[in-house]
C-alpha positions as protocol buffer text, in pm:
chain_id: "A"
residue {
  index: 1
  type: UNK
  ca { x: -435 y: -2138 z: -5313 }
}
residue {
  index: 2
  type: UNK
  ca { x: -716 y: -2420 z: -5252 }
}
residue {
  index: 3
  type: UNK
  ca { x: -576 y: -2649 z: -4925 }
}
residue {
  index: 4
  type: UNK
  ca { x: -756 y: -2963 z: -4769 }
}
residue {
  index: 5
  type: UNK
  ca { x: -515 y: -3116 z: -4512 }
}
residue {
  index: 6
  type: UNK
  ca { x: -693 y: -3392 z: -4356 }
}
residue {
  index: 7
  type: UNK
  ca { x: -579 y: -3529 z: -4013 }
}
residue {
  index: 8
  type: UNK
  ca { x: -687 y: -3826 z: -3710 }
}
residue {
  index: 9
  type: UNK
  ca { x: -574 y: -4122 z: -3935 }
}
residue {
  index: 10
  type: UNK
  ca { x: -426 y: -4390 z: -3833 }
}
residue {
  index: 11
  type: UNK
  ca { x: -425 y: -4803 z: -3722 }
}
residue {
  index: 12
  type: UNK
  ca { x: -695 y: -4886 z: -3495 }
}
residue {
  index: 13
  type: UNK
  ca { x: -858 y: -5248 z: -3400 }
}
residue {
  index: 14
  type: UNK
  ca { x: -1179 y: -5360 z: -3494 }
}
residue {
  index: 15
  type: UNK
  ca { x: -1480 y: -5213 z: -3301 }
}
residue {
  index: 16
  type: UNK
  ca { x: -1316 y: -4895 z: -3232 }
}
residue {
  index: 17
  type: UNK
  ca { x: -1340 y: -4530 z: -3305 }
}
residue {
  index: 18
  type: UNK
  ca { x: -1143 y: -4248 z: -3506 }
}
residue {
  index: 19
  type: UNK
  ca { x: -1253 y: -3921 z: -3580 }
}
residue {
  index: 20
  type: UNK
  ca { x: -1091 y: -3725 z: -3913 }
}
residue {
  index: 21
  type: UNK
  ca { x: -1065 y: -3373 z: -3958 }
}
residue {
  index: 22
  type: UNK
  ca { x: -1043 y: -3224 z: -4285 }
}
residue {
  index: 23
  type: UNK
  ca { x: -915 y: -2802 z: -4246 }
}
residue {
  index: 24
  type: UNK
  ca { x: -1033 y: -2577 z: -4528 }
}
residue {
  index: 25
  type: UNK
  ca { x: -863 y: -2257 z: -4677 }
}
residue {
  index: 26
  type: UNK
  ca { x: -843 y: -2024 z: -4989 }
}
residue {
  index: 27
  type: UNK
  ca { x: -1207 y: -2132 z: -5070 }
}
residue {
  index: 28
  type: UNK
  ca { x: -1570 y: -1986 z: -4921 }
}
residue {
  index: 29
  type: UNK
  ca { x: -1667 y: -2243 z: -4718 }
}
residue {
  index: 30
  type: UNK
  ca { x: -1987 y: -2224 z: -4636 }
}
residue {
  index: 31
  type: UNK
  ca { x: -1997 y: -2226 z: -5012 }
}
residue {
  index: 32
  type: UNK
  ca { x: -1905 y: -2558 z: -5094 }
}
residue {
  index: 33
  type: UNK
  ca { x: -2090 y: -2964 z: -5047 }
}
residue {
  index: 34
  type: UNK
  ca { x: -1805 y: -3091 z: -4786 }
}
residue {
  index: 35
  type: UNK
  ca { x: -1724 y: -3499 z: -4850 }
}
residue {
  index: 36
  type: UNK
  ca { x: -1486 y: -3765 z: -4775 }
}
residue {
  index: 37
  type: UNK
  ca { x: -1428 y: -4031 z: -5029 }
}
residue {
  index: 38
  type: UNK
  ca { x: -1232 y: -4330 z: -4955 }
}
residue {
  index: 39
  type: UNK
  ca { x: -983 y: -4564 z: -5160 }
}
residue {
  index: 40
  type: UNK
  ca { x: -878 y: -4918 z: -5069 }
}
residue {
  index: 41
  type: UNK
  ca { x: -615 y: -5101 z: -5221 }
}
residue {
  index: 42
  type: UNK
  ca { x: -733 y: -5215 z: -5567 }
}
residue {
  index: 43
  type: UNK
  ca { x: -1049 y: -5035 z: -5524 }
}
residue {
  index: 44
  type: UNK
  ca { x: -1198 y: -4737 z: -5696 }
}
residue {
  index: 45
  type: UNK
  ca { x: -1254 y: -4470 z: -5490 }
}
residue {
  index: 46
  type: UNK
  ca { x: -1583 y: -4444 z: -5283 }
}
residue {
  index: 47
  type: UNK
  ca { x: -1789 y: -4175 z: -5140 }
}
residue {
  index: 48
  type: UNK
  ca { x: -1801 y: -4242 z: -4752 }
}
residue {
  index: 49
  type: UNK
  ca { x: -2044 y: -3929 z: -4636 }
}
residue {
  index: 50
  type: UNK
  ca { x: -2129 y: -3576 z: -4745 }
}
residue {
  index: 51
  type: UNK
  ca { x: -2268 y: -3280 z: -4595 }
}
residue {
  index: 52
  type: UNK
  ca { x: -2405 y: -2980 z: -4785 }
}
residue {
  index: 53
  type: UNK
  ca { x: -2350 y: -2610 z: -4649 }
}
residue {
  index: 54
  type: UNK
  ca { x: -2696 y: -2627 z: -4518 }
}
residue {
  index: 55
  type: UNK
  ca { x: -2634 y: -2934 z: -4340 }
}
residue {
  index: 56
  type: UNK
  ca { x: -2769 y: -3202 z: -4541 }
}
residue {
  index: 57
  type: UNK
  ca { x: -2627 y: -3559 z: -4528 }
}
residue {
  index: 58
  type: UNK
  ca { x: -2558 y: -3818 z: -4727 }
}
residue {
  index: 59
  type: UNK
  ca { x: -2405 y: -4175 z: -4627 }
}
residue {
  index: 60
  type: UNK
  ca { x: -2305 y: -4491 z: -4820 }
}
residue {
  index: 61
  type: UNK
  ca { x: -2511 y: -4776 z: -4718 }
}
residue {
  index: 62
  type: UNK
  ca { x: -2222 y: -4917 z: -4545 }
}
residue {
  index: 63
  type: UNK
  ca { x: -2112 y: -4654 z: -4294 }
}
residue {
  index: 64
  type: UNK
  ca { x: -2438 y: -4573 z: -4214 }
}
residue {
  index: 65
  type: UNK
  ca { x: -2533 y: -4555 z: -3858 }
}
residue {
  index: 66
  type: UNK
  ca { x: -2152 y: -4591 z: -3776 }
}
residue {
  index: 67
  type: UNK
  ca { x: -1995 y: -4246 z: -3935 }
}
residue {
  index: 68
  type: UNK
  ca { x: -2110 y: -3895 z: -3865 }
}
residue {
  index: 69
  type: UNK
  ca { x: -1999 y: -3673 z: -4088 }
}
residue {
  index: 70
  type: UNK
  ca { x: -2059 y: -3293 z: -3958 }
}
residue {
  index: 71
  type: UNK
  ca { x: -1903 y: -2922 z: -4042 }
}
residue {
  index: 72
  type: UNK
  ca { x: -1784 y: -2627 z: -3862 }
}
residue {
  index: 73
  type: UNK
  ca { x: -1827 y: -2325 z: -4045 }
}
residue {
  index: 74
  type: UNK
  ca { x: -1690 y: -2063 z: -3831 }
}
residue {
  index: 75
  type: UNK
  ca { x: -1367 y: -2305 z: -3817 }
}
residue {
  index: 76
  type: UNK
  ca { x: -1346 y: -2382 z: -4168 }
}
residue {
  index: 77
  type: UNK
  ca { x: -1348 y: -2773 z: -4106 }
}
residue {
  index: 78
  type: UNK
  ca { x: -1570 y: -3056 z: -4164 }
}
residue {
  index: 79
  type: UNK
  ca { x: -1495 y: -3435 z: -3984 }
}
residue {
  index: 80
  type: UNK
  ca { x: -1609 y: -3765 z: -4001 }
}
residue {
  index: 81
  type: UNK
  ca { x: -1650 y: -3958 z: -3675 }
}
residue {
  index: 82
  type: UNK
  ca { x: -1613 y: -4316 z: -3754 }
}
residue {
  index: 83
  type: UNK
  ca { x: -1735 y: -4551 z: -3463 }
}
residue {
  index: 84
  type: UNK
  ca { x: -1755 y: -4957 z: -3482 }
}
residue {
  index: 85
  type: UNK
  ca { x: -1452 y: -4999 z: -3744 }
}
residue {
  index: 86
  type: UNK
  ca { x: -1410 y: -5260 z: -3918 }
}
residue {
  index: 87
  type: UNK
  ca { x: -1149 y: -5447 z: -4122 }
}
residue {
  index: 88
  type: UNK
  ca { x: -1298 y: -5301 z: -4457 }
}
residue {
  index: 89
  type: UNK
  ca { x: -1298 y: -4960 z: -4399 }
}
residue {
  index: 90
  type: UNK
  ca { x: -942 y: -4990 z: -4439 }
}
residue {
  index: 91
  type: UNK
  ca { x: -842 y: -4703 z: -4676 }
}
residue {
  index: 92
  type: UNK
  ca { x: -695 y: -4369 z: -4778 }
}
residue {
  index: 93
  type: UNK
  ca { x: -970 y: -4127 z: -4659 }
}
residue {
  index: 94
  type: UNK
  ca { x: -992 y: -3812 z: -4887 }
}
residue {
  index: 95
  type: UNK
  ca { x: -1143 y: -3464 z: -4812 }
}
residue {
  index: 96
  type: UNK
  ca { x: -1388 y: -3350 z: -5097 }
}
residue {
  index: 97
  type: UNK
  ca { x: -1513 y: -3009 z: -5161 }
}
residue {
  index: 98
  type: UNK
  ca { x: -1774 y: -2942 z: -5420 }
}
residue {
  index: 99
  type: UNK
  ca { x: -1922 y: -2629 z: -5555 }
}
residue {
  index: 100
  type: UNK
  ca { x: -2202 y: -2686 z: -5772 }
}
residue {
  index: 101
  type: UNK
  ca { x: -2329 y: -2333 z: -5822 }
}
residue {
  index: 102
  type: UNK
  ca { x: -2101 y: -2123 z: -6047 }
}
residue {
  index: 103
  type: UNK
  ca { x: -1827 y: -2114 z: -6086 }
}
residue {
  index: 104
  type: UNK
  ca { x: -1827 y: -2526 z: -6022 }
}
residue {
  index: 105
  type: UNK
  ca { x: -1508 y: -2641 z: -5864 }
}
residue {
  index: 106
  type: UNK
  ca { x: -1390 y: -2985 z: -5712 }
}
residue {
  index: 107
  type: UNK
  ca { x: -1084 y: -2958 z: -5472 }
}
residue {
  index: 108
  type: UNK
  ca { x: -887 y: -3262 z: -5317 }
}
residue {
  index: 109
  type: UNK
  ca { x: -693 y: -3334 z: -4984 }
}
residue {
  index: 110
  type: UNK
  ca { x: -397 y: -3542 z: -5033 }
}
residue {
  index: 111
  type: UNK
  ca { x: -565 y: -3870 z: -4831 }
}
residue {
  index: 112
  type: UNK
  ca { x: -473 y: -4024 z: -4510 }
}
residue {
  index: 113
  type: UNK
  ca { x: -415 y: -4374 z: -4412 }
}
residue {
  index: 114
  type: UNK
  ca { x: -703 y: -4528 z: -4156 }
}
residue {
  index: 115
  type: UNK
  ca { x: -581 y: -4925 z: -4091 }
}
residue {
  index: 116
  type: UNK
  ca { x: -830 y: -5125 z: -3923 }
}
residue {
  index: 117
  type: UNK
  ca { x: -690 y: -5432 z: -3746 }
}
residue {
  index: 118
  type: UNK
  ca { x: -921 y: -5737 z: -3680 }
}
């Protein structure tokens, strides 16, 4: 059984930091493209950052040079350090992993609540 349980969310005031931690099991990890997405209220849901098994990044324009996204293989777990917050990255933060060799899968974390106060 495929679990993603994400954890560090919560309500923080502008300009400061929270880091998220997204724990892996039942899958091969060092298998699978690692992401977190993100969903404000009345929004479709947006990538925030990804990181491939090899490392690789990739950032929406609007977190960049404020989130790090990085992965622990021997620990299963990937995070997202989010520095300089600000009202609009209010959201439910979701843990993404992708496997785009086959057998492709997609796997989801339930989401967790960051609330950025100005």
């Amino acid at each position: 059984q495929v679990q993603l349980v994400e954890s560090g969310g919560g309500l923080v005031q502008a300009g400061g930091s929270l880091r998220l931690s997204c724990a892996a099991s039942g899958i091969i990890f060092n298998s699978y493209t690692m992401g977190w997405y993100r969903q404000a209220l009345g929004k479709q849901r947006e990538l925030v950052a990804t990181i491939a098994s090899g490392g690789r990044t990739n950032y929406a324009d609007s977190v960049k040079g404020r989130f790090t996204i990085s992965r622990d293989n021997a620990e299963n777990t990937v995070y997202l350090q989010m520095n300089s917050l600000k009202p609009e990255d209010t959201a439910v933060y979701y843990c993404n992993a992708q496997r785009h060799s086959p057998p492709r899968s997609d796997y989801w974390g339930q989401g967790i609540q960051v609330t950025v106060s100005s």
